[in-house]
N, C-alpha and C positions, 0 to 999 in steps of 0.2 A: 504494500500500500504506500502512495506516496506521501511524504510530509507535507503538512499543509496548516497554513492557520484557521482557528473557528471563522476568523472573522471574510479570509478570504474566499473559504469554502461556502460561506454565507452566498459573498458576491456571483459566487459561480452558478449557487445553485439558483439565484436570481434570473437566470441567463445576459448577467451583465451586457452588453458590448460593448465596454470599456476594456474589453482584455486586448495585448497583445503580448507577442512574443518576443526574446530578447535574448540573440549569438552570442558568444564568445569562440572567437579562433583563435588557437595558439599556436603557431607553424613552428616548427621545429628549432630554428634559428632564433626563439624567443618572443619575437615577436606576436603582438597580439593586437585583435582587431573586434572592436565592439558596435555590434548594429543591433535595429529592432524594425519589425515591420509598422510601426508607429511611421506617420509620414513626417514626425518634429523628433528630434532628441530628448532623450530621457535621461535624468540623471537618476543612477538607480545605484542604492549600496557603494558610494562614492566613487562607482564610473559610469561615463558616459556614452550613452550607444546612441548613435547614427543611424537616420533613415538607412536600410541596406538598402547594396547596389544594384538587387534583383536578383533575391534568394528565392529557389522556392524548396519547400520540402513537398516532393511525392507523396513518398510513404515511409512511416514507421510498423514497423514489424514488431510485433512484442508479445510471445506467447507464454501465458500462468506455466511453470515448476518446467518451461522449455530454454533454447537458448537464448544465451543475451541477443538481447534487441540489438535492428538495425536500420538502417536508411538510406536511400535517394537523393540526394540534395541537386539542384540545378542551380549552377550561378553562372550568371550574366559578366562575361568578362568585361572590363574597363579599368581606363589609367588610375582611378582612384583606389583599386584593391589589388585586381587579379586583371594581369593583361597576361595574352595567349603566350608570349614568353617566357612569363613567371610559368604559366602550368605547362609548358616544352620542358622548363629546368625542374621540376620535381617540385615547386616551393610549397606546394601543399599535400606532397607524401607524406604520411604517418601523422599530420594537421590533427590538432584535437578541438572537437564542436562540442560545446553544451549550449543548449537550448532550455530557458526556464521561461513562465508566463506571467504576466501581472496584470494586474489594474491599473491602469495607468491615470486616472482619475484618485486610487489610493495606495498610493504607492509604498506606504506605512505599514500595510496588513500582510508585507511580504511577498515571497513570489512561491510557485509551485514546480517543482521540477519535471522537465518532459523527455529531454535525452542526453546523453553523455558519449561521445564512440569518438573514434582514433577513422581519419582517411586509410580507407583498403586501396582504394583503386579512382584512378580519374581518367575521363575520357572527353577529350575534346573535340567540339563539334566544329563545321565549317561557317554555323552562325553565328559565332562571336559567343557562344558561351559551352560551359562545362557540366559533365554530370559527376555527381562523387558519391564513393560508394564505401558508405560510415559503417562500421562494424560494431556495435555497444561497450563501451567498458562492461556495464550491470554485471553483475554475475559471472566474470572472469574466476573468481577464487571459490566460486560453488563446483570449478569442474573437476571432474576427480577422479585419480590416474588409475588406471590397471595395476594390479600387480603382476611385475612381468621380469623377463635376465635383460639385459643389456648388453654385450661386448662394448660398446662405446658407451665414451661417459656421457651422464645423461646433464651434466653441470652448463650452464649458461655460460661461454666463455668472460673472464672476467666478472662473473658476480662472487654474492660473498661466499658462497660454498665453495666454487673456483680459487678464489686468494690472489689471482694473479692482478696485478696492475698494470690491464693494458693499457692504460696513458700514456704508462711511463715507457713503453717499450715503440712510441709512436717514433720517425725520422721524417725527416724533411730531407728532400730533394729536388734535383732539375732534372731536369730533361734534357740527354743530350744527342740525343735520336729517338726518331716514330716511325712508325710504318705508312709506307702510300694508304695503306685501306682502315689506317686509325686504330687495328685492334692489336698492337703492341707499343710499346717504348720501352728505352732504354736508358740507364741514369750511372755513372762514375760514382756516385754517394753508397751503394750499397753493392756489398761483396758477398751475400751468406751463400749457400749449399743451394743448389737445385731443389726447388720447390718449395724452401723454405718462408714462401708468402704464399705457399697456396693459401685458397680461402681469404686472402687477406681484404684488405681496404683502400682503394686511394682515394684522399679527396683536397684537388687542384685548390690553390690559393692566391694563383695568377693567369693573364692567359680569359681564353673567350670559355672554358671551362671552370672556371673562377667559381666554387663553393658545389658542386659536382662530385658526387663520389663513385666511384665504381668498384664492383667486386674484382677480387684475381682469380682465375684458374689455373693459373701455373705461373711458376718463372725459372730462371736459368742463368746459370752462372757462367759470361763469357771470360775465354782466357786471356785473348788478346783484342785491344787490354781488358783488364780486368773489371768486368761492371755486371751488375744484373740488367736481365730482362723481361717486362712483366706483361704476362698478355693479360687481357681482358675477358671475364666471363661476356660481356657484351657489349659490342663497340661502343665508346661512347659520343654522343649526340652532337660534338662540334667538335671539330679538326681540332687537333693539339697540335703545338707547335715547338722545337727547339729555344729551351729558356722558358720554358713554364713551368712554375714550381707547383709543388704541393708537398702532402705529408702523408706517409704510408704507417698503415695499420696493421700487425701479423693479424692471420686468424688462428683457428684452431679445428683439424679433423678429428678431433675427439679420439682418437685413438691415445693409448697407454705408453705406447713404445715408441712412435714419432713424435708426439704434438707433447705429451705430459714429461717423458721421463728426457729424449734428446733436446727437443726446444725451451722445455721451461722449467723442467729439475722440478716437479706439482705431482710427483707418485701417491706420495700420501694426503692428497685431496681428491683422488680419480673416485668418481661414483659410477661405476660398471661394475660388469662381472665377467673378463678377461679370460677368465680360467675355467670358467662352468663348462665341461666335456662337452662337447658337439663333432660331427663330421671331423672336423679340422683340429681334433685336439691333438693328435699325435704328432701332428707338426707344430706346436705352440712350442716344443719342451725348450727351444734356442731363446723363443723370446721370453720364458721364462727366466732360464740364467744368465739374459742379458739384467734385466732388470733388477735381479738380487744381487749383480754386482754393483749396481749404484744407488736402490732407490733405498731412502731412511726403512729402517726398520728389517727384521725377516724378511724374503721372499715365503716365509709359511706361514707368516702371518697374513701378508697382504692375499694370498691363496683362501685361506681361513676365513678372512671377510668377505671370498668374493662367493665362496660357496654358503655361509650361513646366511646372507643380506637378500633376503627374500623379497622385501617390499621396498620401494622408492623411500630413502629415509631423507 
């Protein structure tokens, strides 16, 4: 049930039509943007929302003890919020909308809450506006896991069960070759091992790529001379050029034996279960005593947890 006050619950069940509704967008980059389908501004709870620039919501989805809520949104691109460049660069990937309703005759009695969702997906049209495809927060922490083995860890890279601090392992670099079809370059700043940015991150800081990120699929460590090269899970969206900087992010394959025990010395925070016999366990026995030569603790201890640890802890 949603919270609500007596008094505006009053209003509502009057069938006011003093209500309207009132955005908040928070685009990733911090940024935040406050409108209301009121056609004057409203100062509500000490900000101010603006006539929008031509929002509309379709539909909200929201089924009783079903998944969290979702929605349709349409907005009308222009210089004032969203022009068709801003949503070519992604500036409203993972965008988060709440949507609350008032009285705007009593604006004292509070407001009532109607949605809360993270941008899934945006798609633009050739008439000058966008459709967006809101996913609900609501009920994110009601869903509730299988008990199931894992051979990969099931850890969030860098979160706090992970331990690692992926900030601090971030680099900066230039560019000091690209490929004619855009989906590699290559940079002098960084020397590591073959493949060791698979999974990873880059996101440009200069250059018509400027605040752009892209995944990696692989990279490769050349000899002469010495530099990596990092391809692209998928091309990205404007020519890069020689002397564009940015700054790269490792990722992580979830694996025990490349990504935990070679890349980040994190054994004893892996949440998998490595060793639970399958098909392939007769060939594990190497990566076994690779890992008990380095990783803190037993290698029959860390064996011990992987076989007793039944449910997602």
């Amino acid at each position: 049930m949603k919270a609500i006050s007596s008094q505006l619950r009053s209003l509502i069940g009057l069938e006011s039509t003093n209500l309207c509704r009132l955005w908040t967008i928070t685009l990733l980059n911090g940024s935040v943007y406050r409108f209301t389908d009121l056609n004057t501004s409203i100062l509500f709870d000490g900000n101010v929302y603006t006539p929008d620039p031509g929002i509309t919501v379709s539909a909200i989805r929201s089924e009783l003890n079903g998944p969290p809520s979702d929605a349709s949104i349409e907005v009308a691109m222009n210089d004032d919020f969203l022009t068709k460049d801003m949503a070519r660069r992604g500036s409203l990937d993972e965008a988060k909308i709440n949507i609350n309703m008032v009285d705007y005759r009593n604006l004292g009695v509070g407001s009532v809450f109607m949605f809360n969702g993270e941008v899934s997906e945006v798609s633009v049209t050739d008439v000058g506006s966008c459709t967006l495809t809101v996913s609900g927060l609501s009920g994110r922490g009601d869903a509730r896991l299988n008990e199931r083995y894992s051979e990969s860890c099931r850890n969030t890279y860098g979160d706090s069960l992970c331990g690692i601090d992926v900030a601090s392992l971030n680099v900066p670099f230039t560019i000091t070759d690209v490929a004619l079809r855009n989906n590699w370059i290559e940079t002098d700043d960084l020397d590591q091992i073959n493949n060791y940015w698979l999974l990873g991150t880059v996101t440009f800081t200069t250059g018509d790529s400027i605040g752009q990120r892209y995944e990696l699929n692989s990279s490769s460590l050349l000899a002469t001379p010495t530099r990596n090269r990092l391809y692209f899970a998928l091309k990205p969206r404007f020519q890069l050029a020689i002397g564009d900087e940015g700054i790269i992010t490792p990722g992580c394959g979830k694996s025990i034996d490349i990504d935990c025990r070679q890349k980040n010395n994190n054994v004893a925070n892996f949440r998998g279960e490595p060793f639970v016999p399958n098909f392939s366990f007769e060939t594990s026995t190497d990566l076994v005593s690779k890992i008990s030569s380095s990783a803190t603790g037993s290698i029959e201890e860390t064996v011990l947890v992987s076989y007793e640890r039944y449910v997602i802890n």
